[in-house]
N, C-alpha and C positions, 0 to 999 in steps of 0.2 A: 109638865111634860113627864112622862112614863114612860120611861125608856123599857121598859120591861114589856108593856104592852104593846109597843113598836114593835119590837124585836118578834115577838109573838105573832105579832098582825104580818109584818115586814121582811122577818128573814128567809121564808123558803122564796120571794118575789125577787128581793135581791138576788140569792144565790142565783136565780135563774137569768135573770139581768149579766150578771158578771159572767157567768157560763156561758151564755152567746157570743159573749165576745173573747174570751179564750179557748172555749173548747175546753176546756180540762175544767170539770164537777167540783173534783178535790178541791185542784186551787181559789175556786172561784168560792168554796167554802171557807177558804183563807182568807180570805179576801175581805170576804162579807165579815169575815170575826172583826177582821182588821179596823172596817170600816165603824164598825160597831163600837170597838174600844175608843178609837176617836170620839165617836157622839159622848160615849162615855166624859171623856176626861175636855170635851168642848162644849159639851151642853149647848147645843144649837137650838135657835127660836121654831125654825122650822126643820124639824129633825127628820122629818119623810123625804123631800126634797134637796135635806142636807146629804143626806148618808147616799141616792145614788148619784148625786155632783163628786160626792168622796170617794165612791164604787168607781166610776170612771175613771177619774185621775189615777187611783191605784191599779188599774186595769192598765191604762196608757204606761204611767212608770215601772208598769211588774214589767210590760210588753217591750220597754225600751230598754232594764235592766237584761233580758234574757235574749233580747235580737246582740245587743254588745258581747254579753258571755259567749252567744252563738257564734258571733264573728270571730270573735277571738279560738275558743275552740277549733275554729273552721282553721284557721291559720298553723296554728301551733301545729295541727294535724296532718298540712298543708308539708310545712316545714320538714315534722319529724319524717312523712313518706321519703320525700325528697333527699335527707341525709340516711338516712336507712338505705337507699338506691344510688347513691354519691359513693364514688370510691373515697379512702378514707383520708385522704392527703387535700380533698375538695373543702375547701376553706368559709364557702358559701355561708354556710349556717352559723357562722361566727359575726360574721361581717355584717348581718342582717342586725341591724338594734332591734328595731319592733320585735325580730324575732326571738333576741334573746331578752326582752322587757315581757314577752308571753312569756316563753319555758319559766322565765323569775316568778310571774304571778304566779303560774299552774303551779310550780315547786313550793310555791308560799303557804299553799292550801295545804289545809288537813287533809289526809289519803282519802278520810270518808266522802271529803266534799268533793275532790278530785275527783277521786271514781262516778261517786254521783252524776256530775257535771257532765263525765265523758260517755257515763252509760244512756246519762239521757240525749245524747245527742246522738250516740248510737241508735237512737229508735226504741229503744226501750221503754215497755210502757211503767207506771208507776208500780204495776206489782211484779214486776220482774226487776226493778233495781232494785226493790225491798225485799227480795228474796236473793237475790245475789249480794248487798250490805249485810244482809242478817237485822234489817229494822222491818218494823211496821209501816205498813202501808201506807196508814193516816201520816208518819212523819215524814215520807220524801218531799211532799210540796215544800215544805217549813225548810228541811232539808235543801232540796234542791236552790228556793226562792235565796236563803243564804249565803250558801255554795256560792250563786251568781253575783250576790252585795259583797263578797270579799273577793271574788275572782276582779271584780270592777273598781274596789278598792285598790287591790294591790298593782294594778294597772296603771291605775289614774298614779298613786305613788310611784311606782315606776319611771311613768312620763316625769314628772316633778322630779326626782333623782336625774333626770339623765341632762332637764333644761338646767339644774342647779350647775351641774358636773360642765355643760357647755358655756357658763357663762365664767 
């Protein structure tokens, strides 16, 4: 197996395979690296076949990692309007756990990945939160895709903190 020559033959087919089903080029060139590094360090018998089984799944858990961060973003946002418009004696936003186990995650995050997280949800396309970060282009996916693995971390810890505290 030649993984080199796969990769050669395979990867503009991939990217375009994973592009279909996100819509986003960039990522879907993450994606494909990703999947790639995998063959790499799994040496599969049939590595054409393997890698878009592995493109999918990584396609499906980017798409579930970032529908969760989406949610959650939507919430916190949700939240924050709603006390921002709350006279200030309204209690509401305290009293919500989920809502203060978001603001916990969002706060837990580095600013860069916070702003990330909230510009891309703002509709912001990739070169315009790279130009309002002050990064490169190429690194918001990588960027962004992290942002959402620790926004989902600190989540999931969150919950775990709060069943611990309840039992």
């Amino acid at each position: 197996m030649d993984l080199e020559q796969i990769y050669r033959e395979q990867y503009r087919s991939l990217v375009g395979f994973i592009a279909k089903r996100t819509g986003d080029r960039a990522r879907a060139e993450e994606l494909a690296q990703e999947a790639f590094v995998r063959a790499i360090r799994s040496r599969p018998r049939h590595p054409r076949s393997w890698l878009y089984a592995v493109a999918a799944n990584l396609v499906r858990d980017d798409a579930r990692r970032a529908g969760v961060a989406r949610q959650h973003l939507r919430v916190v946002r949700q939240e924050a309007e709603r006390d921002r418009n709350a006279p200030a004696a309204d209690t509401a936003w305290t009293q919500n756990e989920d809502a203060a186990r978001l603001r916990a995650a969002l706060a837990a995050l580095a600013e860069r990945d916070r702003d990330a997280l909230l510009l891309k949800e703002d509709g912001l396309s990739y070169d315009e939160i790279a130009e309002r970060l002050g990064l490169s282009r190429g690194s918001i996916g990588t960027t962004l895709a992290r942002a959402r693995q620790r926004l989902v971390s600190a989540w999931e810890g969150g919950r775990e903190a709060s069943e611990d505290a309840a039992r």
